[in-house]
C-alpha positions, 0 to 999 in steps of 0.5 A: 228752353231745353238743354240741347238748345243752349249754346255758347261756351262750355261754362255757359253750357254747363252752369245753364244746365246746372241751374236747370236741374236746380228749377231755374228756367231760361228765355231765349229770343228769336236768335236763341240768346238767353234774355231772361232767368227764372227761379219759380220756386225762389222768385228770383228773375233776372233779365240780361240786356246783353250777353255780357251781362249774361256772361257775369251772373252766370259766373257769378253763380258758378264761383258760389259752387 
């Protein structure tokens, strides 16, 4: 997924590419939702059923900055 194809509020917009450049990698479906992320380097996955749950670790990640 590239950055120019996230979509979504400008929090998700910015902490998605934020953790981009932090070697996160991010898993859309056919309708360009984020479902799953992936930090190679630490190991860490994560799959998100829904866009809410999506939305919580994405600000959870953004209050630990």
């Amino acid at each position: 997924m590239s950055s120019e194809s996230i979509k979504g509020s400008s929090m998700i917009v910015k902490m998605t590419r934020t953790l981009m450049n932090e070697g996160w990698s991010f898993t859309p479906n056919e309708f360009d939702v984020i479902i799953k992320a992936e930090n190679k380097a630490t190991g860490e996955s994560v799959h998100f059923p829904s866009i809410g749950n999506l939305k919580t670790w994405l600000y959870q990640k953004a209050l630990s900055y």
